[in-house]
C-alpha positions as CSV (number, residue, x, y, z in Angstrom):
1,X,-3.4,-29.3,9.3
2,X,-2.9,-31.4,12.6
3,X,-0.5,-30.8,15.4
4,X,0.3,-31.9,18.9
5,X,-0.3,-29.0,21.4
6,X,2.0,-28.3,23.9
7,X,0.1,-27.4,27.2
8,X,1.3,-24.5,29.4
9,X,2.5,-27.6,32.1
10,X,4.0,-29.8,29.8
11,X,5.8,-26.8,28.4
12,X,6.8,-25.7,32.3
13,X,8.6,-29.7,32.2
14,X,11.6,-28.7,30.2
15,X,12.4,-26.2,32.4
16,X,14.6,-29.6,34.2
17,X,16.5,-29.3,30.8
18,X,17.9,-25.9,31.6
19,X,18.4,-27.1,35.5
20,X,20.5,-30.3,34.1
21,X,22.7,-27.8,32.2
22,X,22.8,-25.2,35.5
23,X,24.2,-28.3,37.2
24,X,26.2,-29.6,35.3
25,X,27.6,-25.4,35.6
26,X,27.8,-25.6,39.1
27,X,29.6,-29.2,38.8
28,X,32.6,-28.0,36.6
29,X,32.8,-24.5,38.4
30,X,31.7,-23.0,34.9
31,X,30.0,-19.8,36.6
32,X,27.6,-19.9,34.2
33,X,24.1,-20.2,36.1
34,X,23.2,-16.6,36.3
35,X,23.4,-16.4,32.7
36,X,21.6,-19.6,32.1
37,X,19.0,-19.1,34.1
38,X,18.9,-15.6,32.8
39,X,18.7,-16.5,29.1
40,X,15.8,-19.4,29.6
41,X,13.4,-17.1,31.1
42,X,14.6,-13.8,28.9
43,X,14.2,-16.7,26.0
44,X,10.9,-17.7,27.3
45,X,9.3,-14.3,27.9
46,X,10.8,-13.0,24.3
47,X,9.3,-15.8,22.4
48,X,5.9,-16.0,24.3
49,X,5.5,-12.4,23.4
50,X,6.1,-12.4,20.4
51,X,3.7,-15.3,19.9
52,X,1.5,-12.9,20.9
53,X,2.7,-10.1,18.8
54,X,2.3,-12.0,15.9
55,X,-0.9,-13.5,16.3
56,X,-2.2,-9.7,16.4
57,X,-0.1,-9.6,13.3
58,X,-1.5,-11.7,11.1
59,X,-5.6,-11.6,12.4
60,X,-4.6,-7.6,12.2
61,X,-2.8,-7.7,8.9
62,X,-2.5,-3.8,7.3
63,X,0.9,-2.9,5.4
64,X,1.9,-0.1,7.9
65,X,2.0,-2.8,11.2
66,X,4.1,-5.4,9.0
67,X,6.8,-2.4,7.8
68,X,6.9,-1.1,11.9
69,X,7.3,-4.8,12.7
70,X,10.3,-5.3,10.0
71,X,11.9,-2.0,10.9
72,X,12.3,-2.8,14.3
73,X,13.9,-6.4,13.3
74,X,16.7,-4.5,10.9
75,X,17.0,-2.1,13.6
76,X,17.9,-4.4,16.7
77,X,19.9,-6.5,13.8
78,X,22.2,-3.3,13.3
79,X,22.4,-2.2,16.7
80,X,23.3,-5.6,18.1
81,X,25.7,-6.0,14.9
82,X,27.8,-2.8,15.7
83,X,27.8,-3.2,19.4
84,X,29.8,-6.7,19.6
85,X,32.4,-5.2,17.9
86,X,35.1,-5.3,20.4
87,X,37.9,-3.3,18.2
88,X,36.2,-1.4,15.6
89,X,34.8,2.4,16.3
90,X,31.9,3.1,18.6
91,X,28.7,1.4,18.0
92,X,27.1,4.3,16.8
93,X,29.5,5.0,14.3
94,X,29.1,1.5,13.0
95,X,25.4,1.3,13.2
96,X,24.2,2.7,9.8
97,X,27.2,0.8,8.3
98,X,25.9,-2.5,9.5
99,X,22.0,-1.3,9.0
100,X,23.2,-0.7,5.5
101,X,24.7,-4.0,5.0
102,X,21.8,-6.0,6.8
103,X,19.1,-4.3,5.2
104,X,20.8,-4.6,0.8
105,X,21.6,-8.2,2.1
106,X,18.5,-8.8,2.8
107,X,16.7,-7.5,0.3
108,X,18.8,-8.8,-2.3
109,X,17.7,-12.6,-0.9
110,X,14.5,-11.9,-0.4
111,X,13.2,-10.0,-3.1
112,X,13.1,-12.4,-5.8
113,X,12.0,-14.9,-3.8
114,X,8.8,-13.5,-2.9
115,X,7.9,-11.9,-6.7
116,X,8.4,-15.0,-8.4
117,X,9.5,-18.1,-6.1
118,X,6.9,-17.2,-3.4
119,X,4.4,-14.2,-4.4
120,X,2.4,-13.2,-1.8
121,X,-1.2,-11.6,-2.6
122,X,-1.0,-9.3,-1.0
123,X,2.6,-8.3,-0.8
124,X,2.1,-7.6,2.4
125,X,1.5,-11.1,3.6
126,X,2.7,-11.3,7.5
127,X,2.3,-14.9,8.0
128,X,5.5,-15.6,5.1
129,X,7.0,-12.2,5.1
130,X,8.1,-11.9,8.4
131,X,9.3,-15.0,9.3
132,X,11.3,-15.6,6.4
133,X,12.7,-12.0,6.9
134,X,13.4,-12.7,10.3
135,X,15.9,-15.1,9.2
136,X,17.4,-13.5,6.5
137,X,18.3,-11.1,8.9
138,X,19.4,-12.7,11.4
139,X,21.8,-14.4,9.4
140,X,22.9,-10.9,7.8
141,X,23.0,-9.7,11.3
142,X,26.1,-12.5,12.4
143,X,28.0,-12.2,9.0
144,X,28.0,-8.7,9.3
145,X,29.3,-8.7,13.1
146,X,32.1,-11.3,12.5
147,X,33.5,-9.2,9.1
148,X,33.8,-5.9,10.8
149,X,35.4,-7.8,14.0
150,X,37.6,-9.7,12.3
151,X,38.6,-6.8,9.7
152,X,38.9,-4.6,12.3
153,X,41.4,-6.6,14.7
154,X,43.2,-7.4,11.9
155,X,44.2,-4.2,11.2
156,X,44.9,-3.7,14.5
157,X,47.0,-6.9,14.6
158,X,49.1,-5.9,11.0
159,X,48.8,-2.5,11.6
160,X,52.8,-2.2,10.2
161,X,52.2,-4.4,7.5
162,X,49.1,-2.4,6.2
163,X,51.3,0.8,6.8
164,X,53.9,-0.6,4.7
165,X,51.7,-1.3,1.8
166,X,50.7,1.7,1.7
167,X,53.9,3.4,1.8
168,X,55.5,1.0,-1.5
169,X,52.4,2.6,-3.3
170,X,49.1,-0.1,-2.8
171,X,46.0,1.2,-3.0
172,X,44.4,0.6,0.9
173,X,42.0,-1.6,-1.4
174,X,45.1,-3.8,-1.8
175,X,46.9,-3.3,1.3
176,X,43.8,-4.9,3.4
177,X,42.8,-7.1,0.3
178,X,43.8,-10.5,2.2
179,X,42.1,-9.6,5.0
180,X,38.8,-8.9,4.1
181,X,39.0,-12.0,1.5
182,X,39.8,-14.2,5.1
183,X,37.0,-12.2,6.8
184,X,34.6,-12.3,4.5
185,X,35.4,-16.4,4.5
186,X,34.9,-17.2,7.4
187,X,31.8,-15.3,8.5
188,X,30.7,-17.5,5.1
189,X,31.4,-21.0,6.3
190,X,28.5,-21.7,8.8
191,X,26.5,-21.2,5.8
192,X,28.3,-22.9,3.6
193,X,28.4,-25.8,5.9
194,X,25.0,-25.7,6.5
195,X,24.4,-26.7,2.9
196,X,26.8,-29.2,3.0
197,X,25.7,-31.3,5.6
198,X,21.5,-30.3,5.6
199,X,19.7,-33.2,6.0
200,X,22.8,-35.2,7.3
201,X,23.3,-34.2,10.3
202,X,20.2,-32.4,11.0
203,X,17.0,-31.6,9.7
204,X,16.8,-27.6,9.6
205,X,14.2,-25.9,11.9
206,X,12.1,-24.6,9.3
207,X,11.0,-27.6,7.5
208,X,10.7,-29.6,11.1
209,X,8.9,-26.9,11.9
210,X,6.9,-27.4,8.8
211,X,6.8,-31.2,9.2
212,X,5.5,-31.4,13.2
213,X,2.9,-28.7,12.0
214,X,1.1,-31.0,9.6
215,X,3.1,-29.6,6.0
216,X,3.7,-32.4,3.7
217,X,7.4,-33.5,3.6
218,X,8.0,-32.9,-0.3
219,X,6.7,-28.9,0.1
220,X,8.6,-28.4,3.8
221,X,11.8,-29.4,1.8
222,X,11.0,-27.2,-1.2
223,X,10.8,-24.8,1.6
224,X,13.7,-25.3,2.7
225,X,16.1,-25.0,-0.3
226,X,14.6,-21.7,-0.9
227,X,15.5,-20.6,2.7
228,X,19.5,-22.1,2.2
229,X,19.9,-20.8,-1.3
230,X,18.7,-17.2,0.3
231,X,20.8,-17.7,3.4
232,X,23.7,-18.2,1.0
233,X,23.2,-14.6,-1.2
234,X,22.4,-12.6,1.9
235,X,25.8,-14.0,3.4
236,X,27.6,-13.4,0.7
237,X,26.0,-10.1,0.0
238,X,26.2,-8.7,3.3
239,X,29.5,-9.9,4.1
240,X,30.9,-8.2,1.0
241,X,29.3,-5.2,2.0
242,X,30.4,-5.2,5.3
243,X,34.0,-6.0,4.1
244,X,33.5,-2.5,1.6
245,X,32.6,-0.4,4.8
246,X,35.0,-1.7,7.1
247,X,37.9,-0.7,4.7
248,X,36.0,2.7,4.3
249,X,36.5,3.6,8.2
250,X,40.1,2.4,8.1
251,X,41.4,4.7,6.0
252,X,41.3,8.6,5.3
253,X,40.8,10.5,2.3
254,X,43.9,10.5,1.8
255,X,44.6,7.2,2.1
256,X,46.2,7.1,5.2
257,X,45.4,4.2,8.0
258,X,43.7,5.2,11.0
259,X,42.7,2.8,13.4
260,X,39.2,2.9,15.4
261,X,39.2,4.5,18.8
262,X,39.3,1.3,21.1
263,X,41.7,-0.4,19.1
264,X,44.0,2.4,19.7
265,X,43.2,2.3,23.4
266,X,43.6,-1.6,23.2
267,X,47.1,-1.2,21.8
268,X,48.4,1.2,24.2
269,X,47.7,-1.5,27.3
């Protein structure tokens, strides 16, 4: 396997490609440069460390460090996932919601990928395991966010709508029917575009990943259509899921609406 190496100065070079973008901020009056030169060194410290992390990882490789090391991705995927929900409930009343979803999403894509696409010996394997969870869950991790914000604004928005529904006899499964369909759509259609246009517009970072690393071309694109068909189920998995939980804080027992906290508070400005 042959690579180029990047060395710690050549790597310090594209540092000018985040000071083009803070001037081209400062140009427009974008107010932007905090945050970007925020993100390129939070970037740059997260990724070298983790580089790290993992190298321990897989020379260190025991099930108990690769289950700690998986919990704590599900675990920032849920918490980020219910926190950028700007009018659903609080973010810990979402959290085990979206852990639940992220997590069933994810396993659902990944499972029978690595017993009989992929199997690892041992199961345990870090160097595929985690990586390919990683993404799995990051994906799940954006679906789930954009159905429980859109879902949750939308019943904020048709509030009266949803309230009449209910009151002609619909079942809150029908009254927000159309919007969790359109919710549960559109969180889908990065993905679905992704397959659509892979390999036309761009090469996916996996198999270039793979390629640049010294993988032969046919395998790195085998790779890769396992990694799109599993970003499609954990999309559609967790964004169904997230859609079936969503409905379930909207509405009481007794089948009344009730909507979250801050969208109450949102309403009243």
């Amino acid at each position: 396997m042959s690579y180029l190496e990047i060395p710690l100065p050549r790597l310090a070079m594209t540092l000018g490609l985040v000071a083009l973008a803070i001037l081209a901020s400062r140009w427009k009056r974008l107010d932007l440069e905090r945050d970007l030169a925020w993100g390129a060194l939070r970037g740059a410290v997260q990724l070298l460390a983790i580089g790290h992390v993992l190298l321990l990882l897989f020379e260190h490789e025991r099930p108990a460090w690769v289950a700690l090391a998986l919990s704590v991705m599900v675990g920032v995927a849920a918490a980020t996932s219910a926190r950028r929900v700007e009018h659903g409930p609080s973010a810990r009343t979402l959290f085990p919601y979206a852990l639940a979803a992220i997590v069933l999403g994810s396993v659902v894509a990944l499972a029978p990928v690595f017993l009989f696409v992929v199997p690892l010996h041992p199961s345990y394997e870090a160097r595929y395991l985690v990586p390919i969870s990683g993404m799995m869950i990051a994906s799940a991790m954006n679906v789930v966010a954009l159905v429980f914000e859109r879902i949750f604004a939308a019943a904020h928005a048709h509030a009266d709508e949803i309230e009449q529904l209910l009151a002609l006899g619909a079942t809150p499964e029908q009254a927000l029917a159309r919007h969790v369909r359109a919710s549960v759509r559109a969180a889908m259609i990065p993905t679905i575009n992704g397959l659509l246009t892979v390999g036309l517009v761009a090469l996916p970072g996996m198999m270039t990943g793979q390629i640049v690393s010294g993988t032969a071309p046919e395998q790195a694109v085998r790779y890769q259509i396992v990694i799109l068909y599993q970003l499609v189920a954990v999309a559609a998995v967790s964004g169904v899921l997230a859609g079936g939980f969503a409905r379930r804080l909207l509405f009481t027992p007794r089948a009344q609406l009730r909507l979250p906290q801050r969208a109450r508070n949102e309403k009243k400005r």
